[in-house]
N, C-alpha and C positions, 0 to 999 in steps of 0.2 A: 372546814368541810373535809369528809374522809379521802384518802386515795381514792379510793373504790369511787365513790360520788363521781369524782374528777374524772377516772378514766371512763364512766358509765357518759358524762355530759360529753367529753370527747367524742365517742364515738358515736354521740349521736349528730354530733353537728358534721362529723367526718363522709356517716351515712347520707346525711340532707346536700352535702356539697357536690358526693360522688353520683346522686341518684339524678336522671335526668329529669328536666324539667316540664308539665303537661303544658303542649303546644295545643294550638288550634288545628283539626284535623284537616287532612288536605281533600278538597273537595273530589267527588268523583265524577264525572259524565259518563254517564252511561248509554252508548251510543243508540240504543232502541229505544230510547227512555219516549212516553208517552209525547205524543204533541214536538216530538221534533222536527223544528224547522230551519233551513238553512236561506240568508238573502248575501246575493253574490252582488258584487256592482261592476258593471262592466267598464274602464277606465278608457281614457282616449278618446273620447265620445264629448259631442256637445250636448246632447241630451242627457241627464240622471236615466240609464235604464238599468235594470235591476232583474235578477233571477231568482227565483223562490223556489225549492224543494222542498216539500213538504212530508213528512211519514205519516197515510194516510191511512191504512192497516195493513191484515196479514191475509198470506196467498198460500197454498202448494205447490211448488213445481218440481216433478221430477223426486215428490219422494218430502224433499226439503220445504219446513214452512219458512216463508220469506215475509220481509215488510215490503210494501208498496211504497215507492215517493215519487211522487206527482211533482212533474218541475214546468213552472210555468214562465212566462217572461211581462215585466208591467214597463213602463214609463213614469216619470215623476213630469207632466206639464209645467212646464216653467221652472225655475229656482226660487225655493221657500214657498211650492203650491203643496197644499193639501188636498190635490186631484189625483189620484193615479186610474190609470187603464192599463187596461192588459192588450198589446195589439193582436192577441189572438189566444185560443185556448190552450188548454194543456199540449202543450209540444211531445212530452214524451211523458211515459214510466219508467222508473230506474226498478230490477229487485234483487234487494239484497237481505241478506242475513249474517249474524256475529256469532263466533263460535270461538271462547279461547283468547278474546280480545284480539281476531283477525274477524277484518270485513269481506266479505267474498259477494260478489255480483254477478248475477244471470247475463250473460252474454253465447252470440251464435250457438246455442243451444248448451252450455258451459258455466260451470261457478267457474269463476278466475278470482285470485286474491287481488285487492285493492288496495285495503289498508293492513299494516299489521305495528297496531299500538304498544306490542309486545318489545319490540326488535329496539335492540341497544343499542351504545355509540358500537359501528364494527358490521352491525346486522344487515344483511340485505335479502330483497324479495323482488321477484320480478311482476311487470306489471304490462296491460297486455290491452291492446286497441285495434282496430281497422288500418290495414296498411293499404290505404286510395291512392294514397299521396305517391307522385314519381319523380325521382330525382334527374335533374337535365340533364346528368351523365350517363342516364340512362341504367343508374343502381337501383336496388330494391329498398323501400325505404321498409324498415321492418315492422312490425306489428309488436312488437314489444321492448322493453328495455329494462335496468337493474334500478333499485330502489334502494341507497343506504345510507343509512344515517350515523352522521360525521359529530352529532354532539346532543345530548340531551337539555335543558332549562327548563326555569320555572318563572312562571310571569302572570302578573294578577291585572284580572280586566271586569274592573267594574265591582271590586272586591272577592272575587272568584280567582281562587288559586288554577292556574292550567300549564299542565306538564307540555312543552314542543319538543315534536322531532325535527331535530338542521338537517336536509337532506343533502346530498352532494350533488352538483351539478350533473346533467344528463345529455346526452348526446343526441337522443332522438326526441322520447317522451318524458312527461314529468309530471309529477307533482307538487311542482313549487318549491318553494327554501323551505317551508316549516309546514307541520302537520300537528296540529293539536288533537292531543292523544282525547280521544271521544268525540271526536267532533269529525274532523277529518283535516282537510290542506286550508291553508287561511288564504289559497290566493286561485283553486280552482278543484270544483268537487270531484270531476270525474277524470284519469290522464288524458292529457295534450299535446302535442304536435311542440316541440322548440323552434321558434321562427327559424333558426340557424341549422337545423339539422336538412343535412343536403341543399343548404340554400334552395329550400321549395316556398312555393307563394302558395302557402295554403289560404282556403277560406275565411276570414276574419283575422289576418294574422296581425293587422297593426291597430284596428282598435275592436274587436269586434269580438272579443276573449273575455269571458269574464274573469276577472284578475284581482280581487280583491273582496273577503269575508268581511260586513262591513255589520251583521246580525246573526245572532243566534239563539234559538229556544229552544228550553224543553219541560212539563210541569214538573220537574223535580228542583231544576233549579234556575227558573227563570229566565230573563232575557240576559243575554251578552251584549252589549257591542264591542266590537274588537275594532273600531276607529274613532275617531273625534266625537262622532255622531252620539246626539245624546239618548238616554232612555226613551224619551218620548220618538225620537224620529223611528226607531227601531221598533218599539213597541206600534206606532204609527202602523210601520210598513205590514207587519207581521198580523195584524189582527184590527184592521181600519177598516173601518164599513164602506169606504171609496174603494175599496180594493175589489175589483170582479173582474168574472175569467168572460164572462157576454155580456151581453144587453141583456141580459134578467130584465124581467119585469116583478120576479117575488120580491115581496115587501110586509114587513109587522105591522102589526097594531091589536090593540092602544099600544102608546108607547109614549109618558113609564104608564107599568100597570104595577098591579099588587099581586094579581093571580094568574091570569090565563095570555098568552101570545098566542094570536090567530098568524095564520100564514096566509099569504094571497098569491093567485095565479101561479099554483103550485100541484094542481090538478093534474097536469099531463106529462110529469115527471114519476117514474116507475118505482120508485124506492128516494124518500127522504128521510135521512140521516143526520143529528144534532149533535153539537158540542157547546156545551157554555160556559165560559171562560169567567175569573171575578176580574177585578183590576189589578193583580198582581197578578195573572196570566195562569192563575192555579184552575185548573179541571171539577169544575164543580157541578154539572150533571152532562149524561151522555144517556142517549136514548136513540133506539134503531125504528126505521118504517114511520114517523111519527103520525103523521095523516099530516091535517089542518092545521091543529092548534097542539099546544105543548102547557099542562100547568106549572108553574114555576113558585109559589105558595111557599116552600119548604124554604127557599133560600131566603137567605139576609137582604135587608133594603140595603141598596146601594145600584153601583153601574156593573154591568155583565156585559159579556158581547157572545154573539149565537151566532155560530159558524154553521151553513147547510151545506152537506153533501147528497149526492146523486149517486146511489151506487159506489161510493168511495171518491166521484171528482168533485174535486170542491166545485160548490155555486156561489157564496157571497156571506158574507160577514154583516154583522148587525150589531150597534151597539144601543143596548137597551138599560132603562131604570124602572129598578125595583123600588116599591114604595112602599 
């Protein structure tokens, strides 16, 4: 073989050695992403209770469109029941909006920043709540505190790559150790109160805190669990016809059908609103005002499940088969 051959095969094996090699791309969350849902679990608790935030749509306030998340609170009846109830309805609305890969939330008439997915090891942001709280010495306890992050990582849950921010401990309020960048804190959505700050007996302070990210969705990429708990319990919680915010009495049928879902006792509700989900949790029809009935014909036989809203508050999940 020639020189030339020689030094042409060189350089090519030189180029293949030097050139890096195609990974698997790293996932992204995209924190508005359709159908995001957050389940918190409250810890210290003899009861399984549980928090659901839900991103239910979009609002204006003040100029800015905002998402809507409905955060409601259920119970698990027993251990290993497939009952849940909600002891009461929607508790609250949260509204916020992302700009920039920072999260900003509507508060006393104010966007304040919450999250900022941006911010490196070094970076900090402040973070900003109700100061009710009084300390015994008769200090102000503040209304806000510093948010910065002391380490960045990468950690795969459920085969889903997710970048955390390490925060550094806080004095008054927090955000927890970690913050999963598109998601938000893995141990509480909204900042809290540190039991230890001004040694105050705040409300809920020894078990009554929700402390732990234990699900998460959203139709672009699925369900997370970010604890032991398997797909099914998660997927359970998040989209389980047991899950209701009343005493509904609306109810489907036929069910399974092949074409048409009637609704019942659904007459005195002002605006009904669909979402139907397959069994991978992907977004498969949406349709606003529906009346009675909804046709369903176009989709693939299998199982779906048909979430109603009122006006944007959730009413009750359904899990339906298509034939």
């Amino acid at each position: 073989m020639k020189l030339k051959q020689y030094v042409i095969i060189s350089l090519v094996l030189l180029v293949g050695l030097l050139t890096p090699k195609n990974t698997e791309a790293q996932t992204t969350i995209d924190w508005d992403a359709p159908g995001a849902t957050w389940v918190y679990k409250m810890i210290a608790m003899t009861t399984n209770h549980y928090q659901v935030l839900r991103m239910v749509g979009d609002t204006i306030i003040n100029g800015q469109t905002v998402k809507k998340i409905d955060i409601t609170e259920f119970f698990i009846e027993g251990y290993g029941s497939d009952t849940y109830t909600t002891p009461e309805s929607y508790l609250k609305t949260e509204y916020m909006y992302e700009e920039n890969n920072q999260i900003y939330r509507y508060k006393d008439d104010v966007f304040l920043l919450l999250y900022d997915f941006s911010a490196n090891v070094g970076d900090s942001w402040t973070i900003s709540d109700n100061n009710d709280y009084e300390c015994p010495n008769g200090g102000v306890f503040p209304n806000s505190d510093v948010i910065t992050i002391n380490e960045r990582t990468m950690e795969s849950f459920s085969g889903i790559d997710v970048e955390i921010q390490h925060t550094k401990p806080n004095q008054f309020w927090e955000l927890g150790e970690q913050i999963l960048v598109g998601v938000g804190s893995s141990s509480t959505f909204l900042p809290r109160p540190t039991p230890w700050a001004c040694q105050i007996d705040f409300p809920n302070d020894v078990g009554g805190s929700y402390e732990q990210l234990v699900c998460y969705f959203n139709n672009e990429v699925g369900h997370i669990p970010f604890t032991n708990n398997t797909f099914e319990f998660c997927y359970g919680i998040i989209t389980s016809d047991e899950v209701v915010v009343s005493e509904s009495s609306i109810d489907v049928f036929p069910n399974p059908t092949n074409n048409v879902i009637y609704f019942k006792n659904i007459q005195d509700l002002s605006r009904v609103d669909i979402l139907i989900h397959d069994i991978e949790g992907k977004l498969c029809f949406r349709n606003n005002n529906i009346g009675d009935s909804v046709n369903i014909e176009n989709l693939n036989k299998g199982i779906y499940f048909i979430s109603l809203f009122d006006k944007d508050n959730f009413l009750k999940t359904f899990k339906i088969i298509k034939t």
